[in-house]
C-alpha positions as CSV (number, residue, x, y, z in Angstrom):
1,X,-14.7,-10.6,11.2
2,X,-13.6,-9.7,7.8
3,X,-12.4,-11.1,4.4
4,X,-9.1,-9.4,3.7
5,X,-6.4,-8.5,5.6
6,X,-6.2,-7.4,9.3
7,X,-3.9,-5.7,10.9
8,X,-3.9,-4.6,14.0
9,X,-1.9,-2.4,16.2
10,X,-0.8,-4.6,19.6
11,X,0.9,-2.7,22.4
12,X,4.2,-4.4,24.3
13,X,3.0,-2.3,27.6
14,X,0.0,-1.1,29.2
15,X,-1.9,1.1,26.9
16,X,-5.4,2.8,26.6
17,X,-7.9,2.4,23.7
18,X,-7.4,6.0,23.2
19,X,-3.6,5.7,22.1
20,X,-4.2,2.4,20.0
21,X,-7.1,3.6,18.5
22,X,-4.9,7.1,17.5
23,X,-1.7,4.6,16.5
24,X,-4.4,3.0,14.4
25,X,-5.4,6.0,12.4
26,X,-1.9,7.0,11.7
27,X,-0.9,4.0,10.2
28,X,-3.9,4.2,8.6
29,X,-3.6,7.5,7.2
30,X,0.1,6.4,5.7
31,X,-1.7,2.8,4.0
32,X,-4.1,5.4,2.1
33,X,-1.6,7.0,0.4
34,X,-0.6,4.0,-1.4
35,X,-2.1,3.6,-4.9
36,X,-5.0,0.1,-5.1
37,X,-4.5,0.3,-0.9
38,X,-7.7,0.6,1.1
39,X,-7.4,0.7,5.3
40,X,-10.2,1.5,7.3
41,X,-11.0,1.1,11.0
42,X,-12.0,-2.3,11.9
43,X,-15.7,-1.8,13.2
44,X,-17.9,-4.9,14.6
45,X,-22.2,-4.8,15.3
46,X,-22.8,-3.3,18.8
47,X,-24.1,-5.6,21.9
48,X,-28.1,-5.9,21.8
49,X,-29.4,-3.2,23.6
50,X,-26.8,-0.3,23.0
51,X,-27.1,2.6,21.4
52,X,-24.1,2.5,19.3
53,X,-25.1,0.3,16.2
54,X,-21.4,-0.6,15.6
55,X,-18.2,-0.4,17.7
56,X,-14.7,0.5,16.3
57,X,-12.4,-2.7,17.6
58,X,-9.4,-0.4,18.8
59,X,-6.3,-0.5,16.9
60,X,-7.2,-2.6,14.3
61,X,-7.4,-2.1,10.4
62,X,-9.3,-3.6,7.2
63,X,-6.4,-4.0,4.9
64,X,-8.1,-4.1,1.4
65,X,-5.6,-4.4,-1.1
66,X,-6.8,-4.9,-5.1
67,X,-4.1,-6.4,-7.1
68,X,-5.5,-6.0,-10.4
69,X,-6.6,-2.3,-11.7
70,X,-10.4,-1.9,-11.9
71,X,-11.9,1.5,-13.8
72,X,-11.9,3.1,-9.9
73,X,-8.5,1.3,-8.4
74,X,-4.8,1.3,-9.5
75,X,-3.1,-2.1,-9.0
76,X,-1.6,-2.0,-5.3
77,X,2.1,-1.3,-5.3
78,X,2.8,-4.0,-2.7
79,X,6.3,-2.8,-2.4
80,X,5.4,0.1,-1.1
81,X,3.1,-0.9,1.1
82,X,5.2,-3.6,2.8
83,X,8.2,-0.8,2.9
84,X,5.0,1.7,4.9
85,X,4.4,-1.0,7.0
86,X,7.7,-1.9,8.3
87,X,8.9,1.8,8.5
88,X,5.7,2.1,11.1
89,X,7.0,-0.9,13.0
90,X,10.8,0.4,13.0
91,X,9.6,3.5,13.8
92,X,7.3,2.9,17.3
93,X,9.2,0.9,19.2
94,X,7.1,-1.1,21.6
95,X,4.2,-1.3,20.1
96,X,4.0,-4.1,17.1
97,X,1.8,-4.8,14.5
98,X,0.2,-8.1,13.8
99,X,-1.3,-9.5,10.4
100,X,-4.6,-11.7,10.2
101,X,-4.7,-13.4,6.7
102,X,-8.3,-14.2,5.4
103,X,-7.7,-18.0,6.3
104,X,-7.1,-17.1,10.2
105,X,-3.3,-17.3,10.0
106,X,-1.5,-14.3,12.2
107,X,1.9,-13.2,11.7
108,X,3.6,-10.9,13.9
109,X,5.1,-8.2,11.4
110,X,8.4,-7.7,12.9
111,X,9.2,-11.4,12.9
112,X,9.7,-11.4,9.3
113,X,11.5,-9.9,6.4
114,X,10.1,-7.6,4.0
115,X,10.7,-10.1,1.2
116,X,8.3,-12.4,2.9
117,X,5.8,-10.1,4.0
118,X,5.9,-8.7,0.2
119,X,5.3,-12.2,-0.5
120,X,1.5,-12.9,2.0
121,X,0.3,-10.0,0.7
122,X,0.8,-10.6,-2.8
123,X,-0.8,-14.5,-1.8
124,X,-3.9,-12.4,0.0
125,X,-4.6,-9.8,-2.6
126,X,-7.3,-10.7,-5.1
127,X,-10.0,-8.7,-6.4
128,X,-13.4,-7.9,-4.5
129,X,-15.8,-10.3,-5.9
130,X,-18.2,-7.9,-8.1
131,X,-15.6,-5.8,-8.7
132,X,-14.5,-6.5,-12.3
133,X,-10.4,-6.5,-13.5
134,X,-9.7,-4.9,-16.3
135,X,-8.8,-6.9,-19.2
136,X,-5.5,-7.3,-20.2
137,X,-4.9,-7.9,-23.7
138,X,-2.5,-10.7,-25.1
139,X,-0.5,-10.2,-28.2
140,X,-2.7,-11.0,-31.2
141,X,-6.3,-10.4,-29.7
């Protein structure tokens, strides 16, 4: 599906696409405001022969997070984002958010500390591959 990070939004009840897809975006809207964070709506190609040519995957998120500054990007304050993402969890009770690493492993957020989740996303974050770092200099270069 993707490279990076997934998270998606996963209901404890009965709910319609409507309200995951409207969780979705608000937890997306808090993940933008952190600095070198990138979330956007998880989309997939449409079915031959619809009209749609791509179809949002409800309640899911593209978690692009760049741990080294580039000229465009600040270095991610994983921190932060791990503190965003567990205030959404504490905060909608009954609906909990799941994490798809880029090498298919899926942790349920709530089953684990902030310390740990700090931790993957540090592990998962790497720069976009034609995306260059900035250099860093090291004392007498």
């Amino acid at each position: 599906m993707a490279d990076g990070l997934i998270l998606r939004v996963v209901a404890d009840g009965p709910v319609t696409d409507e309200e995951l897809a409207e969780q979705a975006r608000y937890l997306k809207d808090h993940l933008n405001q952190v600095p070198g964070v990138e979330a956007t709506e998880l989309v997939k190609e449409a079915e031959p022969g619809t009209r749609d040519p791509v179809s949002i995957i409800f309640g899911a998120l593209t978690l692009a997070v760049f741990s080294y500054p580039t000229a465009k990007r600040a270095a991610a304050d994983i921190r932060h984002l791990t503190e965003v993402i567990k205030r959404y969890q504490d905060r909608n009770k009954g609906k909990r958010l799941r994490m798809s690493l880029p090498d298919g492993t899926e942790i349920d957020v709530r089953d684990v500390s902030e310390k740990t989740l700090t931790e993957v996303i540090k592990a998962a974050s790497v720069p976009r591959q034609g995306t260059p770092a900035v250099t860093q200099k090291v004392d007498g270069e």
